[in-house]
C-alpha positions, 0 to 999 in steps of 0.5 A: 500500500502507499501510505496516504491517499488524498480524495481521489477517481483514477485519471485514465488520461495520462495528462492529469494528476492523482496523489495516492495512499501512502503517497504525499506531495508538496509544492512544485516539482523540482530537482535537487541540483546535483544529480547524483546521492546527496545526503541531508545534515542527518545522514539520509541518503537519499539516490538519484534515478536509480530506483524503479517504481516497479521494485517498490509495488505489487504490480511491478509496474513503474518507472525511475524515480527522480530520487530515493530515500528509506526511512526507518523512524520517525524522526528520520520521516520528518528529516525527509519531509523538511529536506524535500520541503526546503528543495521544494521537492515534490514528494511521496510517501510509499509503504508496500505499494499494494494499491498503487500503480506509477507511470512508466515514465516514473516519478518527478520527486522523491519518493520516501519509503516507510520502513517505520516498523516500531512494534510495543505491547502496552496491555493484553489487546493494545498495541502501538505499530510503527505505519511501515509495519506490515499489516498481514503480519500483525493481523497473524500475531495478533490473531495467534495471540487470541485477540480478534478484530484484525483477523482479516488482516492476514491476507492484506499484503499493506502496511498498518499507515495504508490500512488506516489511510484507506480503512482496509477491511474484508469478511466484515471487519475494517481497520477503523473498528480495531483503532484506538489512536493514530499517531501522524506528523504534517507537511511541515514535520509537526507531529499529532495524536488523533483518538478514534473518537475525533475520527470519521471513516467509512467504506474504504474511507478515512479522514486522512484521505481529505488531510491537506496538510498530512505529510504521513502516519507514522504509528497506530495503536489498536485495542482488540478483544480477546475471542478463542476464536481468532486463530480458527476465523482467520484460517478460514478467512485466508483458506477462502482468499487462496480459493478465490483470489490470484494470490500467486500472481501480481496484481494490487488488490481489488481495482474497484470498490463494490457498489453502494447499496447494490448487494452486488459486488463489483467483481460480480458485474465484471464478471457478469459483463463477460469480462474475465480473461480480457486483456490489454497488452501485458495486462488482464482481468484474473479469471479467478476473480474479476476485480483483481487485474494481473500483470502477465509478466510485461504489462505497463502502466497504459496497458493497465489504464486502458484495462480499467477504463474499457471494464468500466465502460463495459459494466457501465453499458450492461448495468448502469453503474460507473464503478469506482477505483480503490487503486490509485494512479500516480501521475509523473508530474 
C-alpha cells in the first residue's frame, strides 16, 4: 500500500494528476541540483534515478524515480519531509505499494519509503505499530495471540499507515473498528495524536484521505478483544482468499470498490459483463476473480489504464453503474 491517499477517481488520461495512499506531495516539482546521492545534515541518503517504481509495488509496474530515500523512524520521516520541503521537492510517501500503480515514465520527486516498523505491547489487546509495519503480519500475531478484530488482516499484503489511510477491511471487519489512536506528523514535520473518537471513516474511507496538510502516519495503536476464536476465523478467512483470489500472481488488490447499496459486488458485474480473461497488452482481468487485474509478466502502466477504463465502460453499458477505483494512479508530474 502507499501510505496516504488524498480524495481521489483514477485519471485514465495520462495528462492529469492523482496523489495516492501512502503517497504525499508538496509544492512544485523540482530537482535537487546535483544529480547524483546527496545526503541531508542527518545522514539520509537519499539516490538519484536509480530506483524503479516497479521494485517498490505489487504490480511491478513503474518507472525511475527522480530520487530515493528509506526511512526507518520517525524522526528520520520528518528529516525527509523538511529536506524535500526546503528543495521544494515534490514528494511521496510509499509503504508496500499494494494499491498503487506509477507511470512508466516514473516519478518527478522523491519518493520516501516507510520502513517505520516500531512494534510495543502496552496491555493484553493494545498495541502501538510503527505505519511501515506490515499489516498481514500483525493481523497473524495478533490473531495467534487470541485477540480478534484484525483477523482479516492476514491476507492484506499493506502496511498498518495504508490500512488506516484507506480503512482496509474484508469478511466484515475494517481497520477503523480495531483503532484506538493514530499517531501522524504534517507537511511541515509537526507531529499529532488523533483518538478514534475525533475520527470519521467509512467504506474504504478515512479522514486522512481529505488531510491537506498530512505529510504521513507514522504509528497506530489498536485495542482488540480477546475471542478463542481468532486463530480458527482467520484460517478460514485466508483458506477462502487462496480459493478465490490470484494470490500467486501480481496484481494490487481489488481495482474497484463494490457498489453502494447494490448487494452486488463489483467483481460480480465484471464478471457478469463477460469480462474475465480480457486483456490489454501485458495486462488482464484474473479469471479467478474479476476485480483483481494481473500483470502477465510485461504489462505497463497504459496497458493497465486502458484495462480499467474499457471494464468500466463495459459494466457501465450492461448495468448502469460507473464503478469506482480503490487503486490509485500516480501521475509523473
Amino acid at each position: 500500500m502507499a501510505s496516504h491517499m488524498g480524495s481521489y477517481q483514477l485519471p485514465l488520461q495520462p495528462s492529469r494528476k492523482l496523489h495516492s495512499f501512502h503517497v504525499q506531495s508538496s509544492s512544485s516539482s523540482c530537482s535537487f541540483n546535483k544529480q547524483e546521492p546527496a545526503q541531508n545534515s542527518t545522514g539520509l541518503q537519499f539516490i538519484c534515478k536509480k530506483k524503479l517504481l516497479s521494485d517498490l509495488t505489487t504490480w511491478g509496474i513503474g518507472g525511475p524515480c527522480n530520487y530515493f530515500v528509506q526511512v526507518f523512524n520517525q524522526t528520520q520521516l520528518v528529516s525527509a519531509v523538511r529536506y524535500c520541503n526546503e528543495q521544494s521537492m515534490r514528494f511521496m510517501i510509499l509503504g508496500k505499494g499494494s494499491n498503487c500503480l506509477f507511470d512508466d515514465m516514473g516519478f518527478n520527486g522523491c519518493v520516501i519509503l516507510n520502513r517505520i516498523e516500531l512494534f510495543e505491547k502496552i496491555e493484553s489487546g493494545v498495541y502501538r505499530v510503527g505505519s511501515g509495519y506490515p499489516f498481514n503480519r500483525f493481523g497473524v500475531m495478533s490473531a495467534n495471540e487470541g485477540f480478534s478484530g484484525l483477523e482479516f488482516a492476514a491476507g492484506v499484503p499493506g502496511t498498518v499507515g495504508g490500512a488506516a489511510y484507506m480503512n482496509a477491511g474484508a469478511n466484515g471487519q475494517e481497520t477503523a473498528a480495531a483503532i484506538d489512536s493514530i499517531e501522524i506528523i504534517t507537511n511541515e514535520g509537526e507531529s499529532r495524536m488523533l483518538n478514534r473518537r475525533e475520527l470519521n471513516f467509512g467504506y474504504r474511507l478515512s479522514p486522512f484521505q481529505e488531510m491537506k496538510d498530512l505529510a504521513s502516519i507514522t504509528a497506530v495503536t489498536f485495542r482488540l478483544k480477546f475471542s478463542k476464536t481468532a486463530r480458527e476465523m482467520q484460517q478460514e478467512y485466508l483458506a477462502r482468499r487462496w480459493r478465490t483470489q490470484p494470490l500467486g500472481q501480481r496484481s494490487a488488490g481489488s481495482i474497484f470498490r463494490n457498489p453502494s447499496s447494490m448487494g452486488v459486488s463489483a467483481a460480480e458485474l465484471i464478471e457478469k459483463s463477460g469480462l474475465k480473461g480480457l486483456r490489454v497488452g501485458g495486462a488482464m482481468v484474473s479469471n479467478k476473480h474479476a476485480n483483481f487485474f494481473i500483470n502477465c509478466g510485461s504489462a505497463t502502466s497504459q496497458d493497465m489504464l486502458e484495462l480499467i477504463r474499457l471494464v468500466k465502460d463495459a459494466v457501465n453499458q450492461k448495468f448502469g453503474v460507473e464503478l469506482k477505483e480503490e487503486i490509485l494512479y500516480i501521475h509523473p508530474s
